[in-house]
ROSETI-195372 format. One record per residue (C-alpha): residue in three letters; residue number from 1; x, y, z. Coordinates in steps of 0.05 Angstrom, whole numbers. Last residue first. Example, Ala and Ser with C-alpha at 12.3 -4.5 7.8 and 13.67 -1.06 7.14 Angstrom:
BEGIN
+-----+-----+--------+--------+--------+
:  aa :   i :     px :     py :     pz :
+-----+-----+--------+--------+--------+
: SER :   2 :    273 :    -21 :    143 :
: ALA :   1 :    246 :    -90 :    156 :
+-----+-----+--------+--------+--------+
! end
This chain:
BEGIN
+-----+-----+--------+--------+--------+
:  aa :   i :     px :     py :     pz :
+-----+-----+--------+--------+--------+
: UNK : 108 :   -201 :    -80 :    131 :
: UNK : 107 :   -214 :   -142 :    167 :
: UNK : 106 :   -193 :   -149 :    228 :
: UNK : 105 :   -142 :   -186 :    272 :
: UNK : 104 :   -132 :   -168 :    351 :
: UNK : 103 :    -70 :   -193 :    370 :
: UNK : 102 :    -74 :   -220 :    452 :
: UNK : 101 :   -125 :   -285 :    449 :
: UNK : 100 :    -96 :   -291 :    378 :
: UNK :  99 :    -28 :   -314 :    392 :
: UNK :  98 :    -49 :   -380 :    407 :
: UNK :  97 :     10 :   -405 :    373 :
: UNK :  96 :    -41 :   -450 :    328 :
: UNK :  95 :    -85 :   -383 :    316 :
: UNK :  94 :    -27 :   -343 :    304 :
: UNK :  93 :      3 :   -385 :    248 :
: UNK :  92 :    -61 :   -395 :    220 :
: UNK :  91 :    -79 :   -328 :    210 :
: UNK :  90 :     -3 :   -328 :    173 :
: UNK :  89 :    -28 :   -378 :    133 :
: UNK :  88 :    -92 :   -342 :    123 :
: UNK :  87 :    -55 :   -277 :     97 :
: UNK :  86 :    -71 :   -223 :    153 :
: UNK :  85 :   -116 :   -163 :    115 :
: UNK :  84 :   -112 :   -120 :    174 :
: UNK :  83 :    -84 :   -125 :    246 :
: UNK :  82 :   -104 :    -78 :    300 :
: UNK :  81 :    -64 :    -42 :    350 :
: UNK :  80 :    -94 :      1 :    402 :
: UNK :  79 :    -52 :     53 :    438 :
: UNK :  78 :    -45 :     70 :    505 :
: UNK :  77 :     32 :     72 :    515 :
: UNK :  76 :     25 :      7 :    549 :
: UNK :  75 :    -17 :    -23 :    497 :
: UNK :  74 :     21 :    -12 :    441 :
: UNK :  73 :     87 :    -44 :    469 :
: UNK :  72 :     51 :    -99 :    486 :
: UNK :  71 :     20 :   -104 :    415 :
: UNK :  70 :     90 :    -90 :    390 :
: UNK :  69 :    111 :   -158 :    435 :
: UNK :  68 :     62 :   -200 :    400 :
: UNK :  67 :     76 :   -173 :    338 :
: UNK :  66 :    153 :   -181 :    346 :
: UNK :  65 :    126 :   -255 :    377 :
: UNK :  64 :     80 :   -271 :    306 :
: UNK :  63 :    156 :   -244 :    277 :
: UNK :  62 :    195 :   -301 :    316 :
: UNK :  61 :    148 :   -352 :    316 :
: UNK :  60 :    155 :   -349 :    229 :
: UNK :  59 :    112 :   -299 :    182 :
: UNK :  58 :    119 :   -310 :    102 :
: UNK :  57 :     93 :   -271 :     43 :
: UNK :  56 :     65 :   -210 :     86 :
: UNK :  55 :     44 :   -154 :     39 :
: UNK :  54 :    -26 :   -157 :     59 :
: UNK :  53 :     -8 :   -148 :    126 :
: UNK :  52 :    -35 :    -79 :    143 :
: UNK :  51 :    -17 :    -45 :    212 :
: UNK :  50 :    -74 :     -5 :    240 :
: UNK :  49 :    -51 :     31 :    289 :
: UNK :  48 :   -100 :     74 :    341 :
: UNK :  47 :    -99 :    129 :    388 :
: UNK :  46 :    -24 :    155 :    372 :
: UNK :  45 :     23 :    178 :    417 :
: UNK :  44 :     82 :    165 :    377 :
: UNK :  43 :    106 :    107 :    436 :
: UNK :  42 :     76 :     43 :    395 :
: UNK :  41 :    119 :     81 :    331 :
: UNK :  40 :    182 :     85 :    363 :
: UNK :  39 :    176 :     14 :    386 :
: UNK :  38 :    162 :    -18 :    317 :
: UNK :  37 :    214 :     28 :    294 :
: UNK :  36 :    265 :    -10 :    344 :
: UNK :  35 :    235 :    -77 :    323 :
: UNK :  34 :    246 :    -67 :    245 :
: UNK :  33 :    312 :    -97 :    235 :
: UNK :  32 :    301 :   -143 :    287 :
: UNK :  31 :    248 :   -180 :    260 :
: UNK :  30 :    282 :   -186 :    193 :
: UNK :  29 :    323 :   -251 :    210 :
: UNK :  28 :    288 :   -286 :    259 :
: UNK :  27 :    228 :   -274 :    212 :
: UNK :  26 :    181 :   -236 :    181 :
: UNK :  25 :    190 :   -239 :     99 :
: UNK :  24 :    162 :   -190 :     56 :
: UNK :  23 :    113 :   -124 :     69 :
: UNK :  22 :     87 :    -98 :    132 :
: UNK :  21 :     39 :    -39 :    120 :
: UNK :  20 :     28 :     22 :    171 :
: UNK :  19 :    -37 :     63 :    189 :
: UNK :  18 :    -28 :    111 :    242 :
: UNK :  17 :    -89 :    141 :    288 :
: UNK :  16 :   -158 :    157 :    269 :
: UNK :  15 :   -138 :    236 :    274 :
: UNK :  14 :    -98 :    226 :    208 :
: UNK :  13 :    -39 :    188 :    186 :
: UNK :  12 :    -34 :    139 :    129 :
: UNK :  11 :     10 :     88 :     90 :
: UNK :  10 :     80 :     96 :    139 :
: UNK :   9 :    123 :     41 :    114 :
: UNK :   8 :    155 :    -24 :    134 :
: UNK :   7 :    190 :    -66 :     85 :
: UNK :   6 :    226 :   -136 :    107 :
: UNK :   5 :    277 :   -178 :     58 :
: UNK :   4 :    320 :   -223 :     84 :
: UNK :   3 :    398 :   -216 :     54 :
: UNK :   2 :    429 :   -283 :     44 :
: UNK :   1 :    501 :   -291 :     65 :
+-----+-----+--------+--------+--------+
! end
């Protein structure tokens, strides 16, 4: 059995909002194991999260849909999500999903 690995860590907090960093491998796999703190944090009653990607060293459907879904998430609890410093594969990824007319992608 191969282990997948996934990091997800708390970078900054201040009256912005949240800023969070997604490191390793999102996939079938991993997207699960950090879905239910996705979800916590969407509901923490923050203004904004920024969640940095830089880390990101492969992204399947099923993590661009964990995204998708966060984003959801955000929204209802009225937050804003943005996504930093996407690697251009995983840009890609979104774009050709069509993913991007719901994630909102900047630059950081």
């Amino acid at each position: 059995m191969t282990t997948a690995l996934i990091d997800l860590k708390t970078v900054a907090r201040d009256d912005r909002g949240l800023r969070i960093a997604l490191a390793g491998e999102l996939d079938f796999y991993t997207a699960g194991r950090v879905a239910p703190r996705l979800r916590e944090l969407a509901g923490s009653g923050h203004r904004n999260i920024v969640m940095d990607l830089y880390g990101l060293s492969f992204c399947d459907s099923a993590g661009i849909d964990l995204l998708t879904r966060f984003n959801h998430h955000c929204r209802a609890a009225g937050t804003r999500l943005f996504l930093c410093d996407v690697p251009p594969l995983v840009v890609k990824s979104i774009r050709v999903l069509a993913a991007d007319r719901d994630l909102t992608l900047v630059a950081s």
